[in-house]
MARMAR-883573 format. One line per field, with one value per residue (C-alpha): x, y, z; residue number from 1; residue in three letters. Coordinates in steps of 0.05 Angstrom, whole numbers, padded with zeros to 5 digits. Example, Ala and Ser with C-alpha at 12.3 -4.5 7.8 and 13.67 -1.06 7.14 Angstrom:
2
X 00246 | 00273
Y -00090 | -00021
Z 00156 | 00143
num 1 | 2
residu ala | ser
end
This chain:
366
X 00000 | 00023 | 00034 | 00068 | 00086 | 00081 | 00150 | 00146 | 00146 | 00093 | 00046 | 00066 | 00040 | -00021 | -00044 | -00028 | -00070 | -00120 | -00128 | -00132 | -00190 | -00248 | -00226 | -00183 | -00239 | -00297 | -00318 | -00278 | -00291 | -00320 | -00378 | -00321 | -00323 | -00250 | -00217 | -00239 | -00159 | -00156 | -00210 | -00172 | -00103 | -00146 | -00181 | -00114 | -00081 | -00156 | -00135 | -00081 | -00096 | -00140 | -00088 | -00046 | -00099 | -00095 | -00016 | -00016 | -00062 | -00022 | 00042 | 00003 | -00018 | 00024 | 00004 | -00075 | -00116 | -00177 | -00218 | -00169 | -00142 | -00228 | -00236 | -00162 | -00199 | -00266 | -00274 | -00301 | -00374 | -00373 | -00306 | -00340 | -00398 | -00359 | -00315 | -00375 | -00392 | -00338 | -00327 | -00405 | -00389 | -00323 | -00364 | -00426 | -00365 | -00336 | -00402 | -00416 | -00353 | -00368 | -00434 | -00388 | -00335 | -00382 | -00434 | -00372 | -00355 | -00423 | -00437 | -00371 | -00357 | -00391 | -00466 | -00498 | -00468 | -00514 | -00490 | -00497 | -00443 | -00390 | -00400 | -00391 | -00321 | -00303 | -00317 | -00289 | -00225 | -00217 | -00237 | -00186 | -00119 | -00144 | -00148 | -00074 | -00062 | -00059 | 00015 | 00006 | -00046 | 00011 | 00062 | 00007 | 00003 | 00080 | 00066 | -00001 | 00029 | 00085 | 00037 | -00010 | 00033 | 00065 | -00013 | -00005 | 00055 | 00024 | -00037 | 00000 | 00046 | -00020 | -00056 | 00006 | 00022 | -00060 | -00059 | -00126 | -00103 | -00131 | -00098 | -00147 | -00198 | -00159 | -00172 | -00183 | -00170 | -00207 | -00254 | -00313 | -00275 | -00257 | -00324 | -00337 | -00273 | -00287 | -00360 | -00325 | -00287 | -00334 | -00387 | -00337 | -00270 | -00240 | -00275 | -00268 | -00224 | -00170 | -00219 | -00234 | -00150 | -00187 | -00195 | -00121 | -00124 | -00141 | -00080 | -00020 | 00001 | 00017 | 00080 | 00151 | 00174 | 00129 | 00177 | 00177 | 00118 | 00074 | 00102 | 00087 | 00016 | 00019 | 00068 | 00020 | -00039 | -00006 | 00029 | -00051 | -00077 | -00024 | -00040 | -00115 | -00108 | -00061 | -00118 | -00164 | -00129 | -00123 | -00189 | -00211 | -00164 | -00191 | -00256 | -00274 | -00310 | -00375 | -00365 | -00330 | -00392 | -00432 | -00390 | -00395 | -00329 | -00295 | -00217 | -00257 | -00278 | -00208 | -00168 | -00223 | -00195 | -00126 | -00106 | -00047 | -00050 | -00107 | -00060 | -00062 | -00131 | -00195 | -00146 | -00211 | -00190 | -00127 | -00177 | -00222 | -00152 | -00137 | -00216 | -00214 | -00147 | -00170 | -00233 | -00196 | -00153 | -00203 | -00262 | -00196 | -00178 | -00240 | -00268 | -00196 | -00199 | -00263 | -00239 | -00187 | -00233 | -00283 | -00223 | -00195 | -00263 | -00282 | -00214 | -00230 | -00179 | -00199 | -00202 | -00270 | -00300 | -00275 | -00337 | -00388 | -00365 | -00363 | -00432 | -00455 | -00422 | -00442 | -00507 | -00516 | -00476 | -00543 | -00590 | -00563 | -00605 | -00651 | -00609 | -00537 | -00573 | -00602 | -00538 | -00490 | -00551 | -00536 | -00456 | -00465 | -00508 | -00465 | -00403 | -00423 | -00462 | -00445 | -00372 | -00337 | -00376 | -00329 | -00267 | -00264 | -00316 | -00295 | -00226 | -00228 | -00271 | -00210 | -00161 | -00187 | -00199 | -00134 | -00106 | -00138 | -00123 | -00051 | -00057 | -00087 | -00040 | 00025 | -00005 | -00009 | 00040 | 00082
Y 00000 | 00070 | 00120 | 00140 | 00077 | 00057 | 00027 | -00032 | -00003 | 00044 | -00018 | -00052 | 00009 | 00017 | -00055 | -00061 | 00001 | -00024 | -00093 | -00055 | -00011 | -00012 | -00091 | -00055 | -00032 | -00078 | -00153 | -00190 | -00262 | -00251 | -00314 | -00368 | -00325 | -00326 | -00368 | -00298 | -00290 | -00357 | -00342 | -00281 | -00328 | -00378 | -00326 | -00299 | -00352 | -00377 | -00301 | -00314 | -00378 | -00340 | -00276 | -00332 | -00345 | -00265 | -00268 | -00319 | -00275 | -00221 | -00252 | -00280 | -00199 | -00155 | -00090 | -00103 | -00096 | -00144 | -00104 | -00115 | -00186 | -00204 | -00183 | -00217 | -00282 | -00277 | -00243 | -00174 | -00167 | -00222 | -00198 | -00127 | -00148 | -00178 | -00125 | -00068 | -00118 | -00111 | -00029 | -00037 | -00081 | -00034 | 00024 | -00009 | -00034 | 00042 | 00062 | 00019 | 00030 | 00100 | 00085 | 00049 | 00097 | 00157 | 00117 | 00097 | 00170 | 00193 | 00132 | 00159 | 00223 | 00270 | 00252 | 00312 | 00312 | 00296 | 00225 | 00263 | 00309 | 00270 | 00225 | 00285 | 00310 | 00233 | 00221 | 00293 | 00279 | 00209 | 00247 | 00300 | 00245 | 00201 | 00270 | 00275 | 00210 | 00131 | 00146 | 00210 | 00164 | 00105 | 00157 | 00182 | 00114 | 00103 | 00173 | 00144 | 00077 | 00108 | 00139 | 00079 | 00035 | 00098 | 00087 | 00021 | 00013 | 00068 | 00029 | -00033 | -00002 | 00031 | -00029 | -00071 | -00014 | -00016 | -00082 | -00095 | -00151 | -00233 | -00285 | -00332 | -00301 | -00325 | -00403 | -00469 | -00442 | -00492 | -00503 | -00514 | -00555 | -00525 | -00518 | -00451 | -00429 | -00454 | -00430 | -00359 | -00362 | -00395 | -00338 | -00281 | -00288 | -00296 | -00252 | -00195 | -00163 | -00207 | -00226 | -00165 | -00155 | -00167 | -00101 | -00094 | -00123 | -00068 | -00036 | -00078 | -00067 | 00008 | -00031 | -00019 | -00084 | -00137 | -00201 | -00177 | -00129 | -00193 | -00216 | -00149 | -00154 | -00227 | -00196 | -00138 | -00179 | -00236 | -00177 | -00139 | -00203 | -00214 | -00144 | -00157 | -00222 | -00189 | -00134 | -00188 | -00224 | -00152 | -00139 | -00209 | -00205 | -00141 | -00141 | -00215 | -00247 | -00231 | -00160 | -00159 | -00188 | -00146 | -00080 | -00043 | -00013 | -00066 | -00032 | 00034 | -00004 | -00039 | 00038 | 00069 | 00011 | 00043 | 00088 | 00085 | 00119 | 00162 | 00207 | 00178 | 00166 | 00187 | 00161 | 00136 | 00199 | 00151 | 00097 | 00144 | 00166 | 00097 | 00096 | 00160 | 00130 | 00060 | 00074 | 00135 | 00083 | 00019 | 00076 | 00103 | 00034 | 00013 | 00082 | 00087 | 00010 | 00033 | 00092 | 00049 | 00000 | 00056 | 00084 | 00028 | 00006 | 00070 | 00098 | 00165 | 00190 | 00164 | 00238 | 00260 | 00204 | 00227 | 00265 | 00232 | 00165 | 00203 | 00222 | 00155 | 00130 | 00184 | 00166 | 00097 | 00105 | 00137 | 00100 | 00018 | 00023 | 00055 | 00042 | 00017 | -00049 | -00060 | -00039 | -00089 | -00150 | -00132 | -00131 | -00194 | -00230 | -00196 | -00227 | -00303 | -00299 | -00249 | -00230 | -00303 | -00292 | -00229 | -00263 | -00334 | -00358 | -00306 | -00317 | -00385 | -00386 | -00336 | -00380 | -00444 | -00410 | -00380 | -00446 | -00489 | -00434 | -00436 | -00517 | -00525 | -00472 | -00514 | -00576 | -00555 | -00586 | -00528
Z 00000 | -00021 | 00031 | 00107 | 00135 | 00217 | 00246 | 00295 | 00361 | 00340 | 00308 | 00367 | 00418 | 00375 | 00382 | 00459 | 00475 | 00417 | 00470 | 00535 | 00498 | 00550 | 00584 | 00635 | 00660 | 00647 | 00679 | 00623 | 00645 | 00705 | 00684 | 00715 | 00766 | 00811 | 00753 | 00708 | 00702 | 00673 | 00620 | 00592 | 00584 | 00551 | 00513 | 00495 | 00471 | 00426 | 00401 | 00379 | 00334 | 00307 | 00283 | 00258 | 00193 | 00188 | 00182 | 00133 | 00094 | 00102 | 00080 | 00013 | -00001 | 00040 | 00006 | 00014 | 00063 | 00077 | 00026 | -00028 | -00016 | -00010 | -00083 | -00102 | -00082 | -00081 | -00150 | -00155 | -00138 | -00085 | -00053 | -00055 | -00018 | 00032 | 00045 | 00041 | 00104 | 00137 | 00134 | 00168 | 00214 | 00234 | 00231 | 00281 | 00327 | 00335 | 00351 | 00399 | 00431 | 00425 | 00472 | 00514 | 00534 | 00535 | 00583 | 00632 | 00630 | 00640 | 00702 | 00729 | 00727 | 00684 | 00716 | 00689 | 00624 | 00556 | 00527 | 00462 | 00479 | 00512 | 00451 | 00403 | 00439 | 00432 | 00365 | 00340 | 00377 | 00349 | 00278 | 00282 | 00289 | 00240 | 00191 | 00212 | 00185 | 00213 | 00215 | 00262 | 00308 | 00310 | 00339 | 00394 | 00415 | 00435 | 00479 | 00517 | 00522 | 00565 | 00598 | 00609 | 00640 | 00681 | 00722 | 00719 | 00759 | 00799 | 00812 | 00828 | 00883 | 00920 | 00921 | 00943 | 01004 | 01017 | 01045 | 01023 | 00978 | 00999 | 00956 | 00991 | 00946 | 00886 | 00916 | 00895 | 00821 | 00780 | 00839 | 00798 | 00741 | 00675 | 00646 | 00666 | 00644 | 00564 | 00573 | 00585 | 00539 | 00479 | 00498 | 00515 | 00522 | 00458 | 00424 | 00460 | 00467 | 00422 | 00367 | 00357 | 00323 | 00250 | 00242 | 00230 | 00176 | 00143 | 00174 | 00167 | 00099 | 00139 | 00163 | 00150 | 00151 | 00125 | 00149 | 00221 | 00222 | 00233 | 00293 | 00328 | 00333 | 00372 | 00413 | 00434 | 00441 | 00494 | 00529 | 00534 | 00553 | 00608 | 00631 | 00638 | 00674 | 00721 | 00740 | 00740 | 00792 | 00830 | 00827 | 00856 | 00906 | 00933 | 00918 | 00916 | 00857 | 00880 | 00884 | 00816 | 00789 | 00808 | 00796 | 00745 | 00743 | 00785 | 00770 | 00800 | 00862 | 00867 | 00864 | 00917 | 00969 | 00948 | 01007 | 01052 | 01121 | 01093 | 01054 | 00984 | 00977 | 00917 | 00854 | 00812 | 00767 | 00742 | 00722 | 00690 | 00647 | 00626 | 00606 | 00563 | 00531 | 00509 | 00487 | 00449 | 00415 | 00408 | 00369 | 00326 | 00308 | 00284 | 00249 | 00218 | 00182 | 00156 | 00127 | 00088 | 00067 | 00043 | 00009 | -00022 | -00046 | -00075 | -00098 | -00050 | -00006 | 00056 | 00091 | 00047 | 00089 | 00156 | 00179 | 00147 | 00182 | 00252 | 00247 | 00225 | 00286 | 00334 | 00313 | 00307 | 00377 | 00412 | 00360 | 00371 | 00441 | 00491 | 00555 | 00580 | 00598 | 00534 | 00494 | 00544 | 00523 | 00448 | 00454 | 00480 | 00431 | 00374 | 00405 | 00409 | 00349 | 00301 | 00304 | 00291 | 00226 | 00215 | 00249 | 00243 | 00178 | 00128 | 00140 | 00142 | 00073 | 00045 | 00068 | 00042 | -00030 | -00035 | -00002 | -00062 | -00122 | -00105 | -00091 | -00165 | -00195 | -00168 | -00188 | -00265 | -00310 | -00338
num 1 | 2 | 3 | 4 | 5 | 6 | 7 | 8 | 9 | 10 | 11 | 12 | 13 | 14 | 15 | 16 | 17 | 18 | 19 | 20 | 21 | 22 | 23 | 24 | 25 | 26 | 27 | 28 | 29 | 30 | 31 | 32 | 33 | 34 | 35 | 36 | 37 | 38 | 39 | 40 | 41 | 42 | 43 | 44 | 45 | 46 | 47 | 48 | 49 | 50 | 51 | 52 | 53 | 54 | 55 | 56 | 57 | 58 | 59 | 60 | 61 | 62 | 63 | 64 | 65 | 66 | 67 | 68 | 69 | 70 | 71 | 72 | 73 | 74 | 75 | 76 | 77 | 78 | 79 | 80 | 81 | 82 | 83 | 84 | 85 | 86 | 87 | 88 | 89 | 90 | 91 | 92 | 93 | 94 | 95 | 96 | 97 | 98 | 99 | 100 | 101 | 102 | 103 | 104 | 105 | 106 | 107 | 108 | 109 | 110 | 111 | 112 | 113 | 114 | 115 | 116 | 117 | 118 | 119 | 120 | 121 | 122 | 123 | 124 | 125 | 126 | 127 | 128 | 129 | 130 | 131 | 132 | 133 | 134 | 135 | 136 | 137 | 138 | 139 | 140 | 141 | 142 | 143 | 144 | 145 | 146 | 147 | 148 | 149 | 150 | 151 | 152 | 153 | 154 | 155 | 156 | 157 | 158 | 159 | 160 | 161 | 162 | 163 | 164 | 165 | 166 | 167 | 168 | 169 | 170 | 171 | 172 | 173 | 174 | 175 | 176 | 177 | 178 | 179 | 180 | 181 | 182 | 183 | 184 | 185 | 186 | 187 | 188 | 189 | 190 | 191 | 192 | 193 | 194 | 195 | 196 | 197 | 198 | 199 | 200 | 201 | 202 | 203 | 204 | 205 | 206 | 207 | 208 | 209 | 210 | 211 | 212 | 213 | 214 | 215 | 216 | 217 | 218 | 219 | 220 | 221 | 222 | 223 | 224 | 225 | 226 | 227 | 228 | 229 | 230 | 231 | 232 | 233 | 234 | 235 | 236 | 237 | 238 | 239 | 240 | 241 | 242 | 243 | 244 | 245 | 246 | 247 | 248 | 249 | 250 | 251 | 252 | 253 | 254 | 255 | 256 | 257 | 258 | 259 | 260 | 261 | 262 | 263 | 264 | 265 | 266 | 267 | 268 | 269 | 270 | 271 | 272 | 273 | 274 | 275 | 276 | 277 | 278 | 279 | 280 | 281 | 282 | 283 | 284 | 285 | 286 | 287 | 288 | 289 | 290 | 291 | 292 | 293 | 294 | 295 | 296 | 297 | 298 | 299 | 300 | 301 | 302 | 303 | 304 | 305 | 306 | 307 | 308 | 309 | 310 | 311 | 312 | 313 | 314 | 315 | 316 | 317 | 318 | 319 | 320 | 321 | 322 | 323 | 324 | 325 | 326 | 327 | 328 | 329 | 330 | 331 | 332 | 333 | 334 | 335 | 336 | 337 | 338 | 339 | 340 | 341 | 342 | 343 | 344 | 345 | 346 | 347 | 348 | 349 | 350 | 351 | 352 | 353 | 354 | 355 | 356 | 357 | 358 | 359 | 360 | 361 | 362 | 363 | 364 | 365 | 366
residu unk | unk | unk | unk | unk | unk | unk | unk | unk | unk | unk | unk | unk | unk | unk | unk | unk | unk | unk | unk | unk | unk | unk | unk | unk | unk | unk | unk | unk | unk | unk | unk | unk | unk | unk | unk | unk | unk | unk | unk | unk | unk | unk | unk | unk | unk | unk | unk | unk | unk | unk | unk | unk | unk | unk | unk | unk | unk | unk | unk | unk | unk | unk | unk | unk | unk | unk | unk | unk | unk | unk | unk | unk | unk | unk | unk | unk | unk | unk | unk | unk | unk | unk | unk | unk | unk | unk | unk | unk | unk | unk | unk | unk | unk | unk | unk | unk | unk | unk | unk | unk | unk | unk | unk | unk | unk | unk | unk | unk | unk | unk | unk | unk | unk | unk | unk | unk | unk | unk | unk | unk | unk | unk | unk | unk | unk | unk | unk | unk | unk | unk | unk | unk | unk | unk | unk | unk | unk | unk | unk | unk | unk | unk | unk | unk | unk | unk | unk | unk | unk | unk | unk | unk | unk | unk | unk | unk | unk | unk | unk | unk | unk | unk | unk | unk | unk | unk | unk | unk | unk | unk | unk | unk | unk | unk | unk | unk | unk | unk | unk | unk | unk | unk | unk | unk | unk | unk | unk | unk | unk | unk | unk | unk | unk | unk | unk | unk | unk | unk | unk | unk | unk | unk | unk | unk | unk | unk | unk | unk | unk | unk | unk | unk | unk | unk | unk | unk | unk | unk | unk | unk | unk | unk | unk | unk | unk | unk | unk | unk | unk | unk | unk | unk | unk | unk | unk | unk | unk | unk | unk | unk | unk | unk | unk | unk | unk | unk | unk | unk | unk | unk | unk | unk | unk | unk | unk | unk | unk | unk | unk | unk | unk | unk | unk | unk | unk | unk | unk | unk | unk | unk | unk | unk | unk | unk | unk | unk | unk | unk | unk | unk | unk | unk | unk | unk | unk | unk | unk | unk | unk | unk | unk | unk | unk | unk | unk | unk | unk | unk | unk | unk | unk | unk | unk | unk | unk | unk | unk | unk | unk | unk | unk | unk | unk | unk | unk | unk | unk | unk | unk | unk | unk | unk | unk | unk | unk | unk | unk | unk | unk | unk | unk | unk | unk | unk | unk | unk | unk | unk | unk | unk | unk | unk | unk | unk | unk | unk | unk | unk | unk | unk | unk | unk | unk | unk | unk | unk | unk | unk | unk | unk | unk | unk | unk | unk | unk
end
C-alpha cells in the first residue's frame, strides 16, 4: 500500500493500547467467576490462533488490506460485498464502543453531562488524528502507552502498600472444574477483546517491515492479555468475585480501596484516564480501518470520508439502544453470534480458497 508507513514499536503500541480498549476496565470473564484470570489467558491464547490465519493472509498480499485481498480471491462483486460488510461491521463496532466509553464517562464522572455530547467531543477527537493520518495516530500511541503503563505501575504499588489484597480469594483455582472457564471463553472471552485484532487487517500493509511487522501484533496482544489477567487477579483479590460481578467498574472499586495511612486516597480519576485513553484508541482503530476499506473500495482519499463516518457513528452510537442495559444484552449477543462470522468464517472461507487456487495452480503441469 502507497503511503506514510508505521514502524514496529509504533504498530506494536497501537495494538497493545488497541487490547486494553475498554477490558481494563470492564468484567472480562467474570462468568467463571475467581478463575476470570484464567479465562482471559485462555481467551488470549484462542486469540491468537486466530491472528495466525490473518498473518498468513497477510504474507500471501502484503500491500492489501482485507478489502483488497477479499476481491483478489473472491472475484469482484462477491469480494466487494464482503468487504462493504466488513467497513459496516467496523463502523457499528466504533459506535458501539463510542456508547461504551461515553456511558462509563457519563456513570462515572460526568453525571450531568448529555450522552450526546461527551459522545460528540469523543468522536471529533478520534476524527481529528485520524485527519492527521494513521501514521500521526501510531506515533500518539507510543506517547499514551508510556503513559499507560506509568498508572499502571502506579496502581500496582497503591494497592500492594494498601494491604487490602486476599490471595485466599484467588482459591481453589479450578474449583468448579474447567467448564466454566471454556463457557467464558466460547461466549466471551475470545472474542473480545482479542478477536476483535481483524480489524487490523485493514491496517497492516501500513508496516515498515512486512517479514517482522507480523510478529508485532501477537506480541501486543499476549502482552494486553497478560495485563488484563493481572488486574483481574487484583481486582478479585480485593474485591472478591462476588463483588467484581456485580460491579460495574470493578478496576474503579479496586483503586477506591487504594489508600495508605489516609493520605493517598480518591485516585478513581487515574482509572477514569486509562478509560478515556482506550476507548480513544479501540473507536480510532476501528473508524480508521473503515476509512481504508471505504477508500480502497471506492478509490476516494480516505479523509472525504472522515466526517461523514463520525456522524454515522455518533449516531448509530445513541441510535443501537434505549439504555446501557439493553446496549450491554446486544454486545453480547453480537459477540457469540455475530462476530466469529467477521473473524473466524470469512477468513477461514479466504483462506481455504486462496489455499486451493494456489494448490491447483502448483499442481499444473508447466
Amino acid at each position: 500500500m502507497k503511503g506514510p508507513k508505521i514502524g514496529l514499536l509504533q504498530f506494536f503500541s497501537l495494538t497493545f493500547l488497541f487490547e486494553l480498549g475498554t477490558a481494563l476496565v470492564a468484567n472480562v470473564g467474570i462468568e467463571s467467576g475467581r478463575d476470570a484470570w484464567i479465562s482471559i489467558l485462555v481467551g488470549c491464547m484462542a486469540g491468537l490462533v486466530i491472528f495466525s490465519g490473518y498473518a498468513y493472509l497477510y504474507k500471501l498480499y502484503p500491500d492489501m488490506p482485507m478489502s483488497g485481498y477479499a476481491r483478489e480471491i473472491l472475484g469482484k462483486h462477491l469480494g466487494a460485498a464482503v468487504a462493504i460488510l466488513y467497513v459496516v461491521m467496523f463502523m457499528n463496532t466504533a459506535g458501539r464502543d463510542l456508547r461504551d466509553g461515553s456511558s462509563l464517562l457519563v456513570m462515572a464522572t460526568l453525571h450531568h453531562t448529555p450522552i450526546l455530547v461527551v459522545g460528540a467531543l469523543m468522536i471529533l477527537s478520534c476524527a481529528y488524528v485520524l485527519h492527521k493520518g494513521i501514521e500521526v495516530l501510531a506515533r500518539t500511541s507510543l506517547i499514551f502507552l508510556v503513559f499507560v503503563l506509568s498508572i499502571g505501575a502506579i496502581f500496582s504499588v497503591l494497592v500492594l502498600l494498601s494491604g487490602e489484597m486476599e490471595w485466599k480469594r484467588l482459591f481453589p483455582v479450578l474449583g468448579d472444574g474447567f467448564l466454566p472457564v471454556a463457557i467464558s471463553v466460547v461466549r466471551e472471552n475470545y472474542m473480545f477483546p482479542f478477536g476483535e485484532i481483524i480489524c487490523f487487517t485493514m491496517l497492516m500493509p501500513y508496516l515498515s517491515n512486512d517479514r517482522k511487522g507480523v510478529w508485532v501484533i501477537p506480541a501486543a496482544m499476549l502482552l494486553a492479555g497478560l495485563l488484563i489477567s493481572y488486574i483481574s487477579i487484583v481486582n478479585i483479590t480485593v474485591l472478591g468475585s462476588e463483588m467484581v460481578d456485580r460491579s460495574p467498574f470493578p478496576l474503579l472499586s479496586t483503586i477506591s480501596k487504594a489508600t495508605v495511612s489516609e493520605f493517598i486516597q480518591r485516585l478513581d480519576i487515574l482509572v477514569v484516564m486509562l478509560l478515556i485513553i482506550g476507548v480513544f484508541f479501540k473507536i480510532t482503530v476501528f473508524y480508521g480501518a473503515a476509512l481504508v476499506g471505504i477508500s480502497d473500495l471506492f478509490g476516494l482519499p480516505y479523509r472525504t470520508m472522515i466526517y461523514p463516518s463520525a456522524l454515522i457513528i455518533l449516531f448509530s452510537s445513541i441510535l443501537n439502544a434505549r439504555s446501557l442495559t439493553e446496549h450491554l444484552d446486544e454486545g453480547g449477543q453480537l459477540l457469540s453470534n455475530v462476530l466469529p462470522f467477521f473473524t473466524i468464517v470469512i477468513p477461514t472461507a479466504l483462506i481455504i480458497v486462496t489455499t486451493f487456487r494456489r494448490y491447483r495452480s502448483a499442481s499444473r503441469p508447466g
